[in-house]
C-alpha positions in Angstrom: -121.9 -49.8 -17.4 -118.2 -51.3 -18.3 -116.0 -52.2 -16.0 -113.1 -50.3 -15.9 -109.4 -51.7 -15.6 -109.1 -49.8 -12.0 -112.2 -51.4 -11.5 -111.2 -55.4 -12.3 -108.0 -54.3 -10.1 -110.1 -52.8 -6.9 -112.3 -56.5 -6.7 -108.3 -58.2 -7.3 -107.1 -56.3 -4.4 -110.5 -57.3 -2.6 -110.3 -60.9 -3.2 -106.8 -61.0 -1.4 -107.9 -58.6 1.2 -110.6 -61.1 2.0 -108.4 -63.8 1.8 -111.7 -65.9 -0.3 -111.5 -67.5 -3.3 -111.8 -65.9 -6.4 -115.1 -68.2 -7.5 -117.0 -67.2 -3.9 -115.8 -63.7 -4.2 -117.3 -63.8 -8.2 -121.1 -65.1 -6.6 -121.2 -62.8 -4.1 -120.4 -59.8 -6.2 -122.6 -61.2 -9.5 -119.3 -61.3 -11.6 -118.6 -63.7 -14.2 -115.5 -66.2 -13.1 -114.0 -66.1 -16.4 -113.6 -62.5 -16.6 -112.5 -62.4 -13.0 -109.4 -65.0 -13.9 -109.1 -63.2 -16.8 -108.3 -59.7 -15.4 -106.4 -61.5 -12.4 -103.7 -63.1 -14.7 -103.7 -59.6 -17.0 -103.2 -57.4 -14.0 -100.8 -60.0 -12.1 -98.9 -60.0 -15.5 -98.5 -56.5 -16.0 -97.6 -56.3 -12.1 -94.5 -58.1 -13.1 -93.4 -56.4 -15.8 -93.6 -53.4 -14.2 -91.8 -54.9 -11.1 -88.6 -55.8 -13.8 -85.9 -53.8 -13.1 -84.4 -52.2 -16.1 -80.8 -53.2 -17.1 -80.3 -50.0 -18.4 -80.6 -48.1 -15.5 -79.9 -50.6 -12.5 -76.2 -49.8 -11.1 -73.9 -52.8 -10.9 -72.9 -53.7 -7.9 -69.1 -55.0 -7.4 -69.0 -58.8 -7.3 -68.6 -59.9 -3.4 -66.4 -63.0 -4.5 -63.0 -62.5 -5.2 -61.0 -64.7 -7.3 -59.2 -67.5 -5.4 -56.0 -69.5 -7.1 -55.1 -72.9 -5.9 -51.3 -74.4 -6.4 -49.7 -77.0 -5.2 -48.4 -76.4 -1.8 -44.6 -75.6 -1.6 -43.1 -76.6 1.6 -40.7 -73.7 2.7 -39.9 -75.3 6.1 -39.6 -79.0 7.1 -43.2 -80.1 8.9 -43.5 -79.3 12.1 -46.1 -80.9 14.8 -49.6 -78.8 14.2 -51.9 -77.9 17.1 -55.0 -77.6 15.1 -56.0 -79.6 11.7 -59.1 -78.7 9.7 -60.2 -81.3 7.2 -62.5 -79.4 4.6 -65.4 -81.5 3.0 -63.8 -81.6 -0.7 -60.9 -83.1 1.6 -58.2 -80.4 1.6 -56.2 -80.7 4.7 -55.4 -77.1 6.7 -52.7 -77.8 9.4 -51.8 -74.6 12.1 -48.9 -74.7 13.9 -49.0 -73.4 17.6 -47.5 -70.0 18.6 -43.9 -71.4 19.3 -43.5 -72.5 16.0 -44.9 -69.6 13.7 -43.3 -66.7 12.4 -44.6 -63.9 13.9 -44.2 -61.7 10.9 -46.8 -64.1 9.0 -49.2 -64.0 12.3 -49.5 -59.9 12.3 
């Protein structure tokens, strides 16, 4: 009697369920190893086609990056003592000023 393609996919599912290797799982059941690959790499291939989402149909989803544009820094005010410095690893410099020193309509 033929094998049918459920069939190939039940010993598949078997041989992971198992967790054995395909060529002990092929002895034990009597199967030839070739076809066993075989219909392992067919159904593992149409597995991921069917897994492919389609373009068509799959919503796009609003980009979670926003667009960021750098210029050189304009000094408004003269340079006033900072209580905290970060130093970025490209090597851009943020300096904070302390409370006393900030305008509060920029802090709220």
């Amino acid at each position: 009697m033929k094998k049918t393609k459920q069939d190939w996919a039940g010993h598949v599912a078997a041989i992971k369920a198992q967790g054995i290797s395909t060529i002990d799982y092929a002895q034990q059941h009597a199967l030839a190893r070739s076809t066993l690959y075989h219909w392992q790499n067919k159904l593992r291939r149409a597995g991921a086609e069917t897994s492919k989402p389609d373009k068509s149909t799959t919503p796009t989803q609003p980009s979670k990056f926003i667009a960021l544009r750098m210029s050189e820094p304009q000094r408004l005010v003269p340079p006033t003592p900072t209580n905290c410095t970060l130093v970025l690893p490209s090597g851009m410099r943020l300096e904070m000023a302390g409370k006393r020193s900030m305008n509060p309509r920029l802090v709220t």
